[in-house]
Backbone as JSON, one array per atom type, in Angstrom:
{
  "sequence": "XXXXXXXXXXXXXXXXXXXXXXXXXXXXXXXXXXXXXXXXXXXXXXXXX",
  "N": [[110.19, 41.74, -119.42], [110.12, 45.02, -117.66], [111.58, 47.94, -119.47], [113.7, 50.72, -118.38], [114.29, 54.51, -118.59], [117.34, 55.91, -117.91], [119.41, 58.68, -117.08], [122.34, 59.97, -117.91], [123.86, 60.79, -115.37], [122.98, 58.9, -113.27], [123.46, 57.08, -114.28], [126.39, 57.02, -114.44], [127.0, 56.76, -111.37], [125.95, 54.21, -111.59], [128.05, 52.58, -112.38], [129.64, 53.49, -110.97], [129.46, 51.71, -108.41], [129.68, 49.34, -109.49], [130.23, 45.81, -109.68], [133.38, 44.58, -111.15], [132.47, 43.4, -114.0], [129.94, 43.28, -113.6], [126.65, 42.69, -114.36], [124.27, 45.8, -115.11], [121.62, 44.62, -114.24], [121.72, 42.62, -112.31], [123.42, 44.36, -110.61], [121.45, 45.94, -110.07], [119.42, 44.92, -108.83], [120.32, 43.95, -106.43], [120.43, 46.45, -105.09], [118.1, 46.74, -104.94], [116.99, 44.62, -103.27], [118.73, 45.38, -100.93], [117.56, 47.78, -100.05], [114.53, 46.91, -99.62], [115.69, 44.83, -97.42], [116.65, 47.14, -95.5], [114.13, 48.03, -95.25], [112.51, 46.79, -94.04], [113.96, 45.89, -91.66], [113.67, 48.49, -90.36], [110.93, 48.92, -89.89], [110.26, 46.7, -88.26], [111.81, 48.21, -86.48], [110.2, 49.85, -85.24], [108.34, 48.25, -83.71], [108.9, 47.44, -81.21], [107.93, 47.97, -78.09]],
  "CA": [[110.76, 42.59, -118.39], [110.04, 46.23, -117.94], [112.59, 48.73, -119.8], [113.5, 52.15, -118.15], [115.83, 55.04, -119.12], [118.02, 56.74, -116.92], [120.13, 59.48, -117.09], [123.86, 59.88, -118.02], [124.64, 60.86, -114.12], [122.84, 57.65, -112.64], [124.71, 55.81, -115.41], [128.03, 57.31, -113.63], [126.71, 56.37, -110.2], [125.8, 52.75, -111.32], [129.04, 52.07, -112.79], [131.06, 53.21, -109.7], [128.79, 50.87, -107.68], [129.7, 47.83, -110.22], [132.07, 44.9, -109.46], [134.19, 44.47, -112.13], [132.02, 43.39, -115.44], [128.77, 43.08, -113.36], [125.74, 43.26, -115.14], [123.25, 46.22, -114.31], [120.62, 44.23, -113.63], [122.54, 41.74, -111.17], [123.85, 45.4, -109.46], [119.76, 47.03, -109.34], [118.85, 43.98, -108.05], [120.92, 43.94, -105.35], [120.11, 47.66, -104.52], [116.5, 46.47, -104.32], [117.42, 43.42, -101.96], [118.89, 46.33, -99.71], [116.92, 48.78, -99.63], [113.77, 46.3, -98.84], [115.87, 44.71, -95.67], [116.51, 47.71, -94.47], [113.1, 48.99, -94.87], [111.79, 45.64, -93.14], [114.65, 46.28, -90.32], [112.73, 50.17, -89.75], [109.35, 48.7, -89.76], [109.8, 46.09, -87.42], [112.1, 48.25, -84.8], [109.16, 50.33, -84.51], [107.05, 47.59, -83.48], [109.32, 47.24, -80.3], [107.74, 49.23, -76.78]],
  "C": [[110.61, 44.05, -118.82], [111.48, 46.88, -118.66], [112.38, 50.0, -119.35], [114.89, 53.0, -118.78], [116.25, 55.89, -117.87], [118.52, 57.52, -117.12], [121.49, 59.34, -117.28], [124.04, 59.78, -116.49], [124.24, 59.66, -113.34], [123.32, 56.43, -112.97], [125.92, 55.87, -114.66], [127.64, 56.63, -112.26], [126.32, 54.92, -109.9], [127.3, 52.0, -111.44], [130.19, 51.84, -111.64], [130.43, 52.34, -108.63], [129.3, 49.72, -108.46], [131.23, 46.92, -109.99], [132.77, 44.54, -110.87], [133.7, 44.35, -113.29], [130.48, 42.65, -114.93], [127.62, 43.41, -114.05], [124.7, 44.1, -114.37], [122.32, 45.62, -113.65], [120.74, 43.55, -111.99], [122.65, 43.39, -109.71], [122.15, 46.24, -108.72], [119.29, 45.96, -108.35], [119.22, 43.82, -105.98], [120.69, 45.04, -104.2], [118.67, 47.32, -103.88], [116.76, 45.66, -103.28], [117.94, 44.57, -100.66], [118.21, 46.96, -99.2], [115.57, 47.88, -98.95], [113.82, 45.58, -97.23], [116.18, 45.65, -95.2], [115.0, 49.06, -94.19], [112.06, 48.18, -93.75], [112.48, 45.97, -91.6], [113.75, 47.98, -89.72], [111.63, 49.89, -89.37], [109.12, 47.84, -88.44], [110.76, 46.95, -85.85], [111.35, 49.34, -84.63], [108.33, 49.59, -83.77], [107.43, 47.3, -81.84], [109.17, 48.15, -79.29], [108.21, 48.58, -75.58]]
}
């Protein structure tokens, strides 16, 4: 698995995103899972004339 580094302030910004003793990965993951349906939801309500 890739390793990246982040920043102290995205460190602060993951943490207040985290459920109780969630592990980062579990929480990025999740971000990714979002952000892809709602990039699928944009893509396809263009497709609608």
């Amino acid at each position: 698995m890739p390793q990246i580094h982040i920043d102290e302030e995205t460190i602060e910004r993951l943490d207040g995103l985290r459920i109780e003793d969630e592990e980062y990965d579990d929480l990025i993951n999740e971000l990714i899972n979002i952000y892809e349906a709602e990039e699928l939801t944009l893509f396809h309500s263009g497709d609608a004339e």
